[in-house]
C-alpha positions in Angstrom: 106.7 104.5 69.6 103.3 102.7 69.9 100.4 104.1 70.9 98.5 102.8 73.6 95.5 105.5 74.4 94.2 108.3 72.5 91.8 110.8 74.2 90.2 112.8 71.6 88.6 116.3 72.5 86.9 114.5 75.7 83.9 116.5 77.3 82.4 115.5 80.7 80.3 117.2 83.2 77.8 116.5 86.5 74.6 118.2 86.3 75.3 121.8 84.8 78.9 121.5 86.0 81.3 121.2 82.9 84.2 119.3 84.4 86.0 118.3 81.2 86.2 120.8 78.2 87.7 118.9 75.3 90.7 117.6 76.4 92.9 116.0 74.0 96.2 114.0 74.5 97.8 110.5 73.3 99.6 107.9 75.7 102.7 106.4 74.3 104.2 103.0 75.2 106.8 103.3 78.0 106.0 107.2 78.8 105.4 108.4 81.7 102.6 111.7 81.8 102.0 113.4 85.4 98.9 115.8 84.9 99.1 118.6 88.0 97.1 121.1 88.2 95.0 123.3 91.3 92.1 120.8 92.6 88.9 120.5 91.0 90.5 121.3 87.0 89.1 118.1 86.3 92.6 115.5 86.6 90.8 112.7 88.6 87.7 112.9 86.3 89.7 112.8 83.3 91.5 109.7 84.6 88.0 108.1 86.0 87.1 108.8 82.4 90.0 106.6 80.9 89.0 103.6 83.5 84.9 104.5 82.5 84.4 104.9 86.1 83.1 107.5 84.7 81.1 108.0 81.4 82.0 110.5 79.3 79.4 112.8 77.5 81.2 113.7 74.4 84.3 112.9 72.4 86.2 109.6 72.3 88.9 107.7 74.6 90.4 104.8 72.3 92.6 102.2 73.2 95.2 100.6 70.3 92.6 102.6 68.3 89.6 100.9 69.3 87.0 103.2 70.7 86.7 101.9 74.4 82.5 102.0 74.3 82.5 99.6 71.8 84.7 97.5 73.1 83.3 93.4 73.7 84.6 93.5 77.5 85.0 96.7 79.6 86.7 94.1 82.5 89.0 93.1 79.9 90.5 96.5 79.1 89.9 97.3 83.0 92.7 95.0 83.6 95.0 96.0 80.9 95.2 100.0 82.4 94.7 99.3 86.1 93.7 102.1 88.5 95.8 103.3 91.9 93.4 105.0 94.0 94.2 107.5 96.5 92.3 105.6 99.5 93.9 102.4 98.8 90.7 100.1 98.1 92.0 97.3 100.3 90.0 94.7 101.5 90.4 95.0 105.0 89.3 91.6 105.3 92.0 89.8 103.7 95.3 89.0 104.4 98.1 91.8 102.0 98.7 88.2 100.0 94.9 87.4 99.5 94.5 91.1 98.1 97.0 90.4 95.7 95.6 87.0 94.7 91.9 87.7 94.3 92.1 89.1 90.8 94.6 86.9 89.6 92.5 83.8 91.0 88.8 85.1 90.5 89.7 87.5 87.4 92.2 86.0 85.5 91.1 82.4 86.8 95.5 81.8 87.6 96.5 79.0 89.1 96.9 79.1 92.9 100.2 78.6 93.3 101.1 80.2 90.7 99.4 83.1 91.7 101.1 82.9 94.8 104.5 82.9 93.3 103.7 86.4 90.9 101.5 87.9 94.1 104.7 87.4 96.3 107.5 89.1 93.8 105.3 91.8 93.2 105.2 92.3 97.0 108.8 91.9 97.3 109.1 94.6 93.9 107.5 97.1 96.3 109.5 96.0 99.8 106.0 94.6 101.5 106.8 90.8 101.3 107.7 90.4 104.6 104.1 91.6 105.5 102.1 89.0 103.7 100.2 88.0 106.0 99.5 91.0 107.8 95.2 92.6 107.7 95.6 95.9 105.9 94.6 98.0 108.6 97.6 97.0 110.6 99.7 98.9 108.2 100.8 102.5 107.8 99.4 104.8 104.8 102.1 103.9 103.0 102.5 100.0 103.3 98.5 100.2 102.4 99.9 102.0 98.8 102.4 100.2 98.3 100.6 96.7 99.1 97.5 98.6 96.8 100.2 99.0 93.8 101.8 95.0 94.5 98.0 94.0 93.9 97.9 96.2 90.6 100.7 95.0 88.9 99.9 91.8 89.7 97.4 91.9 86.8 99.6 92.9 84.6 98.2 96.1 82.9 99.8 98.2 80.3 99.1 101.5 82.2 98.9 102.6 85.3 96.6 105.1 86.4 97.8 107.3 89.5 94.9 109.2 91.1 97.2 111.4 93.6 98.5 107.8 95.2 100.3 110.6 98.0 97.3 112.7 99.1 96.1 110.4 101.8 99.4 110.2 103.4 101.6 111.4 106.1 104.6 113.3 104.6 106.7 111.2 105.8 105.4 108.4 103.8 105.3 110.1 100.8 108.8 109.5 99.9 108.4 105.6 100.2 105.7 105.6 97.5 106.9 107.6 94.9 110.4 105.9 95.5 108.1 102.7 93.8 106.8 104.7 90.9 110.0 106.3 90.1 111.7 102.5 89.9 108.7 101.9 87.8 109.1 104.9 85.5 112.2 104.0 85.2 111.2 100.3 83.9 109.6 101.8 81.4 105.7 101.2 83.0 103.4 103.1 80.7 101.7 105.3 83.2 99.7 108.7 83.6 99.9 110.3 86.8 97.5 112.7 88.7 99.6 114.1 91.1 100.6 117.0 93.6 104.4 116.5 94.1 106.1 118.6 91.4 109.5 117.1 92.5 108.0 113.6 91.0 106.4 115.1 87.9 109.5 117.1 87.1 112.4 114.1 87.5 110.3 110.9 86.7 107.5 112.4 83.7 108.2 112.6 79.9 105.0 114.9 79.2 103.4 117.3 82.1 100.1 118.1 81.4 98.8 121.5 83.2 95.0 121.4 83.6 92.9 124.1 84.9 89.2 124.9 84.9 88.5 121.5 83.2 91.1 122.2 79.8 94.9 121.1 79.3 96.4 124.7 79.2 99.7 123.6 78.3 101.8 120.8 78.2 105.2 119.4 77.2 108.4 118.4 78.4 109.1 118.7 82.4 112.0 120.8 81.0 109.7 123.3 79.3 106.7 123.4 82.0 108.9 123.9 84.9 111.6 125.9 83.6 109.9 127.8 80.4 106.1 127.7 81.2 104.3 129.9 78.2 101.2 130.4 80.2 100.8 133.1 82.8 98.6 130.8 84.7 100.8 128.1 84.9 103.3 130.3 86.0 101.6 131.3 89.1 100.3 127.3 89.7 104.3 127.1 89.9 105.6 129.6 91.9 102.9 128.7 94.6 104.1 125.1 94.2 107.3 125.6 94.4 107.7 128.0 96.9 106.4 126.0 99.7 
């Protein structure tokens, strides 16, 4: 299978704060990877990293084995592994359409129309068409992410980044979201998934990756993390998990 990202012993940190300790781990096309783990391991860092939102201090990220600092065009490779925030990054002054067509029109420089056409099947893909023309702040928590992951496949990237796309929403609405990213997983959409919902990483991932205290501590199948989990420490992250 090919290999899209490499993240090779990866160190990051903010002031005297280590958040990143060497993490290692490839990215291979079609697979899905959820990375849980308690808050503040370092999961929405390391993913930051992989977009360089953030910059990392040591090691190397490297994409079809290019090193991404030395590629010619950050934007370029921005747009080939797109990012899902957890806040949605809307523009709450556009329509749900015109967030969908402003990187395909101003970015890729796409025709209008035909634009129009891939913004509208996308929004259709994640059951928002009917509310093109709606202002984003008109919509639940969950139309916002859904309408936010429309706009990201729109560019056509070759991963997905998920930073906890659930966290900001009403439980109810969680179901509706991760019911798109389970279709997507299922189309074979390379993506690596920061995430709370173990129901998720356990049906829809090929690799979980358990971070704590800024390392991978194990990782593996979702058969062997959940089921067979060597570490004591993931053990416990589990049975608090799963027990509520």
């Amino acid at each position: 299978m090919e290999k899209i990202l490499e993240i090779k012993n990866v160190e990051k940190g903010f002031g005297s704060q280590k958040v990143l300790k060497g993490i290692s781990f490839e990215v291979l096309k079609g697979q899905v990877i959820s990375i849980i783990g308690p808050s503040g391991s370092g999961k929405s860092t390391l993913l930051r990293s992989i977009n360089m939102l953030e910059k990392i201090d040591h090691g190397n990220i490297y994409y079809h084995g290019n090193n991404i600092y030395e590629l010619p065009d950050i934007n370029k490779y921005r747009l080939k592994v797109g990012m899902v925030f957890q806040n949605f990054n809307l523009f709450n002054n556009m329509s749900v359409l015109d967030n969908c067509l402003l990187g395909m029109t101003k970015v890729l420089k796409i025709d209008k129309e035909k634009a129009k056409e891939t913004a509208l099947k996308r929004l259709d893909d994640v059951g928002m068409q009917s509310f093109k023309d709606r202002a984003p702040q008109t919509l639940s928590g969950g139309q916002k992410q859904r309408v936010a992951i429309a706009r990201a496949l729109c560019m056509e990237p070759e991963v997905l980044l998920f930073d906890e796309p659930t966290s900001a929403l009403d439980p109810e609405m969680v179901g509706e979201v991760l019911g798109i990213m389970k279709k997507l997983a299922k189309e074979k959409m390379t993506m690596i998934v920061v995430t709370h919902e173990m129901g998720f990483a356990k049906d829809a991932s090929d690799e979980v990756i358990f971070m704590d205290d800024g390392v991978i501590l194990e990782k593996g199948g979702p058969q062997k993390i959940f089921n067979e989990p060597e570490k004591e420490r993931t053990k416990l992250f589990l049975k608090r998990y799963l027990s509520n």
